[in-house]
DRENGU-137098 format. One line per 4 residues: their letters; for each residue x, y, z of C-alpha. Coordinates in Angstrom, 3 decimals, always signed. Layout:
BEGIN
A) X/Y/Z ~ ...
REM end
This chain:
BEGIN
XXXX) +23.289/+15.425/+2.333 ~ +25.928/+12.193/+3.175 ~ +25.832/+9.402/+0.385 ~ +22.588/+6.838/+1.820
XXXX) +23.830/+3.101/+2.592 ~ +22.999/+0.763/-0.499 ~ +20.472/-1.224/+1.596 ~ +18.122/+1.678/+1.893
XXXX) +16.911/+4.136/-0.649 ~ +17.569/+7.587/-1.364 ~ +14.206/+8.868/+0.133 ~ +14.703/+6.752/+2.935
XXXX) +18.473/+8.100/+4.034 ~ +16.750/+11.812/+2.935 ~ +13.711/+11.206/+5.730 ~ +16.033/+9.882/+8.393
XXXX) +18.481/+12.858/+8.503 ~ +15.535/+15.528/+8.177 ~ +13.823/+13.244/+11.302 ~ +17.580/+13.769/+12.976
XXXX) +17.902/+17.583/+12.391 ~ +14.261/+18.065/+13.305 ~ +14.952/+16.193/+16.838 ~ +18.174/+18.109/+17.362
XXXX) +16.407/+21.075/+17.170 ~ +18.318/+22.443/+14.035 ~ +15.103/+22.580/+11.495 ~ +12.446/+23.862/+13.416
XXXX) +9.917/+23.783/+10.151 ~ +7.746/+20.940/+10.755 ~ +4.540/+20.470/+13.330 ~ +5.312/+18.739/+16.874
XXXX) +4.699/+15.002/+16.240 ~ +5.680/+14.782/+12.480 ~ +6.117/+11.400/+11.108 ~ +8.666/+11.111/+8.257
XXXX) +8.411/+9.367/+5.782 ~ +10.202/+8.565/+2.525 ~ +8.464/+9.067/-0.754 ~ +9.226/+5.114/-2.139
XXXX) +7.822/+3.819/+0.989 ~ +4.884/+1.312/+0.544 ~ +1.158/+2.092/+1.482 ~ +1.971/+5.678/+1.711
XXXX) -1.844/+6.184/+1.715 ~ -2.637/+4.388/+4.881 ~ +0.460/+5.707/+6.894 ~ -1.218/+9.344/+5.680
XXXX) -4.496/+8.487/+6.330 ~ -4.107/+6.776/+9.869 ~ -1.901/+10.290/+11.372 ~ -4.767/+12.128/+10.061
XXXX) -7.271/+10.175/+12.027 ~ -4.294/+10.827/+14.437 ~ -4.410/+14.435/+14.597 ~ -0.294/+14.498/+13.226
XXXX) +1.292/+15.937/+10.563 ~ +2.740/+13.575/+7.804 ~ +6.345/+14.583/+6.125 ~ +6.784/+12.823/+3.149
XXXX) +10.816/+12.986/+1.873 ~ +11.875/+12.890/-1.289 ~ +15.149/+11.702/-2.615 ~ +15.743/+14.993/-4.080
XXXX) +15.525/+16.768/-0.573 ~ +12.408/+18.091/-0.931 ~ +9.315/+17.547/+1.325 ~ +5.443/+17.539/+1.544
XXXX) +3.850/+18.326/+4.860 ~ +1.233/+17.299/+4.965 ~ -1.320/+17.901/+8.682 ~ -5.037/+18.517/+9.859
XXXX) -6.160/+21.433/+10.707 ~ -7.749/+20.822/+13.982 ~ -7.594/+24.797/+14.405 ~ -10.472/+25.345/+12.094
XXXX) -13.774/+26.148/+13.737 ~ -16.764/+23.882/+13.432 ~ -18.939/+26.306/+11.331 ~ -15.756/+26.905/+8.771
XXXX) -15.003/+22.740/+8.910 ~ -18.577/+22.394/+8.192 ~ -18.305/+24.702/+5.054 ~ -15.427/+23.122/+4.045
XXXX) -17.037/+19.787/+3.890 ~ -20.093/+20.774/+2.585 ~ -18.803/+22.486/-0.649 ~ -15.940/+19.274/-0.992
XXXX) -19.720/+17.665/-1.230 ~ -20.825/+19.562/-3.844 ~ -17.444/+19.905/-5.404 ~ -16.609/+16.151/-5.408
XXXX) -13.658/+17.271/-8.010 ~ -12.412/+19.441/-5.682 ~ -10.184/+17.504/-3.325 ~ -6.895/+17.907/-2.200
XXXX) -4.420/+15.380/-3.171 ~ -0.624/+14.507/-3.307 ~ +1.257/+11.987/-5.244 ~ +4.252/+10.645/-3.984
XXXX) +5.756/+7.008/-5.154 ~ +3.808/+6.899/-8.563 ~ +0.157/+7.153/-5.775 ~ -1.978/+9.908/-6.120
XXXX) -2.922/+9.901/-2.409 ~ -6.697/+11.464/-1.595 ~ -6.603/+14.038/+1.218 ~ -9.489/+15.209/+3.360
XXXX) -10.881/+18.888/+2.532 ~ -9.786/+20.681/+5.729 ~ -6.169/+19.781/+5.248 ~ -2.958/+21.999/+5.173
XXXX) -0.591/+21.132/+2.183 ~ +3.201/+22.563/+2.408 ~ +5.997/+22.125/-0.103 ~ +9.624/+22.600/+1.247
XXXX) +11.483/+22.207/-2.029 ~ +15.436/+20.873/-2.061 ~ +18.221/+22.398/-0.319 ~ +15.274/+24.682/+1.527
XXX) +17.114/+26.480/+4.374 ~ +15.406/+25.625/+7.801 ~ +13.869/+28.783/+9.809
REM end
């Protein structure tokens, strides 16, 4: 990873190059459509919130390298989605979450979590 400019932060230099070796087709990890997004940036939880209302996967960079992807699962059938949301009912405890920037971001129940930690090598 190059040293980031002084004007933006570590996270943000860290989500920029992913964003470039994702376009040039060297990392090949994330969802078509991922938005990336550095870990420090502010209202996390409505950038999150409106790609999941979206459809898209979130990336969230951190300035250590590592990443959260975070992205619906439109795949799942009704009945399962159904289940899912039910029992997240029941469960109210039971939610997924991340935290990123010092926010402990609420997820939906039928969402996919993935951690990609530093210095992960790109399939």
């Amino acid at each position: 990873m190059s040293k980031p400019a002084d004007d933006i932060s570590a996270a943000a230099h860290a989500a920029s190059e992913r964003f470039l070796s994702t376009v040039m087709g060297d990392d090949r990890r994330y969802p078509n459509g991922s938005e990336f997004v550095a870990s420090d940036t502010p209202r996390l939880d409505d950038i999150i919130n409106r790609k999941m209302r979206e459809g898209r996967a979130t990336v969230i960079v951190h300035d250590d390298g590592s990443d959260v992807v975070i992205e619906p699962r439109p795949d799942m059938p009704w009945l399962t989605l159904a289940g899912v949301l039910l029992l997240g009912a029941l469960l109210r405890r039971v939610k997924p979450t991340v935290e990123a920037g010092g926010e402990v971001i609420q997820l939906p129940a039928a969402t996919r979590v993935r951690l990609h930690p530093p210095n992960a090598i790109a399939a």
